[in-house]
C-alpha positions as CSV (number, residue, x, y, z in Angstrom):
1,X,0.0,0.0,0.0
2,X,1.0,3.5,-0.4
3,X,0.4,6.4,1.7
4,X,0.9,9.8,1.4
5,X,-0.1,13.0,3.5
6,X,0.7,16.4,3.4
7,X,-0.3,19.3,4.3
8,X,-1.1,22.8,2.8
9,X,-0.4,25.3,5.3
10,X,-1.5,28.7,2.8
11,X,-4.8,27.2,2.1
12,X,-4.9,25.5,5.4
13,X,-5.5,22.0,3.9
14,X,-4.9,18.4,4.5
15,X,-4.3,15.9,1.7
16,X,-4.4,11.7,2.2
17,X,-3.6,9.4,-0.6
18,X,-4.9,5.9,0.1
19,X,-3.4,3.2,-2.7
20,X,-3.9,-0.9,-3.0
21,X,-4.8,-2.4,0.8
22,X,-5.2,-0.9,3.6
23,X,-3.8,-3.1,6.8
24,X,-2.9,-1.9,10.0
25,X,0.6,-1.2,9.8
26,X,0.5,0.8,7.0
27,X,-2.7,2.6,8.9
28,X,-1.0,3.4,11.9
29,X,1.8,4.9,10.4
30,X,-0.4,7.2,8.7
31,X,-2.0,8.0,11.8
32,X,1.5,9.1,13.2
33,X,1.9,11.4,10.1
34,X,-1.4,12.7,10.1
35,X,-1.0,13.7,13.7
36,X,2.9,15.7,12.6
37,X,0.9,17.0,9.6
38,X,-2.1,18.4,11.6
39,X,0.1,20.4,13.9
40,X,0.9,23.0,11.2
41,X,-2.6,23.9,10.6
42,X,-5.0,26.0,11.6
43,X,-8.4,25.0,13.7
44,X,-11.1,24.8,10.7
45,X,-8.5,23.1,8.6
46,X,-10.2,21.1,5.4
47,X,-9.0,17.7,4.3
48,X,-9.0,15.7,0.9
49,X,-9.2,12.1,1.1
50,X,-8.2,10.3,-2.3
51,X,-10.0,6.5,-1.5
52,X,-10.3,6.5,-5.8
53,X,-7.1,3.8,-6.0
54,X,-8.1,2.1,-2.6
55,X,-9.0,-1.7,-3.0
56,X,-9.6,-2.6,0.6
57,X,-9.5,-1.9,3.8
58,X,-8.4,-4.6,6.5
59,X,-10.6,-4.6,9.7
60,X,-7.4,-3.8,11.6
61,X,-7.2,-0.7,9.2
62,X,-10.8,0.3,9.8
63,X,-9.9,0.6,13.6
64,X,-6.8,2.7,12.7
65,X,-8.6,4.4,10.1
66,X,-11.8,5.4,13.1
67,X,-8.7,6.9,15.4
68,X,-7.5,9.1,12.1
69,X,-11.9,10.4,12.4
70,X,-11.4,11.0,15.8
71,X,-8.3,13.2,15.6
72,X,-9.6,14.9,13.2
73,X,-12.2,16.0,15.0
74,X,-10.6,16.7,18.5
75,X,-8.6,19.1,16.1
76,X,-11.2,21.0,14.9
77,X,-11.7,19.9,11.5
78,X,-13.4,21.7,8.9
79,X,-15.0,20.2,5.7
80,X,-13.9,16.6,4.7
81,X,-14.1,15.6,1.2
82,X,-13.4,12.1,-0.1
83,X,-12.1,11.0,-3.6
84,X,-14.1,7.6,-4.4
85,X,-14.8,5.0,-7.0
86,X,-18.2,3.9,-6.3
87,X,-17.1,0.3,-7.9
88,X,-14.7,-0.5,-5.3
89,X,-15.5,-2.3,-1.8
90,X,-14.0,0.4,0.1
91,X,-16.5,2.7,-0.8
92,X,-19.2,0.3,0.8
93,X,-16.5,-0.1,4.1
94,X,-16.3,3.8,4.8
95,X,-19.8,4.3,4.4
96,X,-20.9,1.4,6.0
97,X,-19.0,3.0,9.0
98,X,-19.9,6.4,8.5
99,X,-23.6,5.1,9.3
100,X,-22.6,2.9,12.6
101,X,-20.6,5.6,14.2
102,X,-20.6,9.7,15.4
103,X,-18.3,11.3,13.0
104,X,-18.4,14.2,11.0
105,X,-20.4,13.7,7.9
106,X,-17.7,14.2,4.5
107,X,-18.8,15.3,0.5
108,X,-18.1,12.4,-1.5
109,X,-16.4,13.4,-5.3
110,X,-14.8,11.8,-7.7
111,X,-11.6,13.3,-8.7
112,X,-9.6,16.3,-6.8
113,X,-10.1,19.0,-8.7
114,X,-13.7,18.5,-8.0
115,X,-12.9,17.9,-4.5
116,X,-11.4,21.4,-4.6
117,X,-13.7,23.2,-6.1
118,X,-16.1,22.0,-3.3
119,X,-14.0,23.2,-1.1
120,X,-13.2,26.6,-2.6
121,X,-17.4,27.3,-3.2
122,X,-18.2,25.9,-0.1
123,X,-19.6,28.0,3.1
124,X,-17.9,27.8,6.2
125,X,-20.6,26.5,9.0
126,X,-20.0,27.6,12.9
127,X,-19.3,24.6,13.3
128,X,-18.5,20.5,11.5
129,X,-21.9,18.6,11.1
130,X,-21.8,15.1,13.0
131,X,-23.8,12.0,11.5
132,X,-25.0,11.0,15.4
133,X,-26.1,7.6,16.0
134,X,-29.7,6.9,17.3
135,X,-30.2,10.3,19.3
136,X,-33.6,11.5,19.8
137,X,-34.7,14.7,19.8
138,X,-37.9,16.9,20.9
139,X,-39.4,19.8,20.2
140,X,-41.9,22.2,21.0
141,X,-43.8,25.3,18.2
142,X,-47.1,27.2,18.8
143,X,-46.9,24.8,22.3
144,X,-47.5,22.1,20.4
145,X,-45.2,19.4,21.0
146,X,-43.0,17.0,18.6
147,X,-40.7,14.2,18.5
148,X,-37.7,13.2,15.8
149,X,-34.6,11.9,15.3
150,X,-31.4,14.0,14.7
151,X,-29.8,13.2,11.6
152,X,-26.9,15.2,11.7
153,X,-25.8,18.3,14.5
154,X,-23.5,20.9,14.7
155,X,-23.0,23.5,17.7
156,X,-24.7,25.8,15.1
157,X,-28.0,24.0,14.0
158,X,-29.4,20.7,13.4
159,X,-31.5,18.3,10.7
160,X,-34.5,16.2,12.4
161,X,-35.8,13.4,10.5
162,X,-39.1,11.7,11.7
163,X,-40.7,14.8,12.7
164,X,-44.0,13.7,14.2
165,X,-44.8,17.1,14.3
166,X,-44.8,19.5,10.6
167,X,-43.1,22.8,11.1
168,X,-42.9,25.9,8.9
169,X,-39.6,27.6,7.6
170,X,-39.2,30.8,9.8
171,X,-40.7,29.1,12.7
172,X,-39.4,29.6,16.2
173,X,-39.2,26.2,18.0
174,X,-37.3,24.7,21.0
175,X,-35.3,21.8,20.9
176,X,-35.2,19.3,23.5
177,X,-32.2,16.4,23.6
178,X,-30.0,14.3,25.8
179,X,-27.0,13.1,25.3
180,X,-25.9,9.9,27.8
181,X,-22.7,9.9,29.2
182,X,-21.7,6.4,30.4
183,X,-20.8,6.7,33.9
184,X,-22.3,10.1,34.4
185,X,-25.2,12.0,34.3
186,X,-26.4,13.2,30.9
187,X,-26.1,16.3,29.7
188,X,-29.5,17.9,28.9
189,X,-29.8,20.7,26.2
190,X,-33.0,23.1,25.6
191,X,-31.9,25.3,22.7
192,X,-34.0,27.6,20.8
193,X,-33.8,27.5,17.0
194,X,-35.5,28.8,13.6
195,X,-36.4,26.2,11.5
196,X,-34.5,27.0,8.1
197,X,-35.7,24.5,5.9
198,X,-38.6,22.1,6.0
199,X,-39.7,19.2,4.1
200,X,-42.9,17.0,5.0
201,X,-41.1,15.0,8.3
202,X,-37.8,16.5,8.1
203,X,-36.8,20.0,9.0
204,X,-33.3,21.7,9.2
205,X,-33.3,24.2,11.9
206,X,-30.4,26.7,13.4
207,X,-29.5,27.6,17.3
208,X,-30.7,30.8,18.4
209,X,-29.1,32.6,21.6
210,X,-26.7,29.3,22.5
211,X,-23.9,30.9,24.9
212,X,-20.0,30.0,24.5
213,X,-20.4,27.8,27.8
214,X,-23.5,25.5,26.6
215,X,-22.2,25.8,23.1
216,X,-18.5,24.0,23.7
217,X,-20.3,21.5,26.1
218,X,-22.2,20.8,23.1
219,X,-18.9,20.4,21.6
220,X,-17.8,18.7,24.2
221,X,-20.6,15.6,23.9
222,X,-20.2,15.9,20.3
223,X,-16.8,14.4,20.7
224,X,-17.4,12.5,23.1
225,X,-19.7,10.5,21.2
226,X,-17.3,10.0,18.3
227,X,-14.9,7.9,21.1
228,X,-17.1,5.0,21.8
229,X,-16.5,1.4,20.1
230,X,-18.5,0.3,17.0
């Protein structure tokens, strides 16, 4: 297998090249680079993953690969974009555990220069969007109250799927979730929001009046979320 990584400090980028099969040696040394890499960059730092020349990824790799995720995100990561071939089987492997897990949620391209244009048109959010794994969520509009599940949250806003209640774009609502800390009690949230988008059961809506404290303990289940075992 080759690897490569390096790192664009002017545009404040990361780059992976993932070739042939993935195993864990090869994995973990790329883990050790991508941590030297990382240090030269800037909080909100983008990355490029090319996957398009990837056969396979051993399971071993996967678990390597899940620790790369997590640093990533305990450094602040910005947009993720991967390069893929839909035909090979580690397309099915990364998304297969992008579903299972709390990660970040990447664009998936096909060649780089795609990749970054993407990056170069795309809209910094306060904040990376996490795929979060069966977390419920409630609501409240006109006192009327709803239930859903999140399908992906940033300390900026949120997309509900399941909505048992409809809601309007422009509505005011109030969001209602737990996250459960193993070992401790869970952390409770009640965030007000205005629903930005809405689509029969599924709305998109963004935090209103979410102070610096509750907003980096949202940050702070966010990643802790993204450490537990598949």
């Amino acid at each position: 297998m080759n690897l490569k990584v390096t790192a664009n400090i002017k545009k404040n980028r990361l780059y992976l090249i993932f070739s042939g099969r993935a195993a864990k040696e090869e994995m973990e040394k790329l883990y050790t680079e991508v941590r030297f890499c990382v240090s030269d960059l800037k909080p909100g730092f983008d990355v490029i993953s090319d996957f398009s020349e990837c056969s396979l990824m051993d399971i071993s790799g996967i678990i390597s690969f899940r620790k790369i995720m997590n640093f990533l995100i305990s450094k602040e990561v910005g947009d993720v974009v991967r390069i893929v071939d839909k035909d090979r089987l580690v397309v099915k492997q990364v998304l297969n555990l992008s579903s299972r897990i709390c990660g970040y949620r990447p664009i998936y391209v096909s060649n780089l220069d795609e990749a970054e244009e993407k990056l170069e048109k795309s809209i910094k959010r306060n904040g990376i969007r996490f795929h979060v794994k069966e977390l419920q969520v409630e609501y409240i509009v006109n006192n009327m109250n709803g239930s859903g599940h999140i399908l992906n949250l940033s300390t900026s806003g949120c997309a509900v799927d399941s909505a048992t209640l409809p809601v309007n774009e422009g509505s005011e609502i109030y969001i209602k979730m737990e996250f459960p800390i193993h070992g401790i009690p869970a952390n409770e949230f009640s965030i007000k929001a205005r629903v930005v988008r809405s689509d029969g059961n599924t709305f998109a809506a963004e935090f209103k009046d979410l102070g610096n404290d509750r907003k980096n303990l949202l940050w702070k289940c966010l990643v802790q979320e993204t450490q537990y075992d598949i």
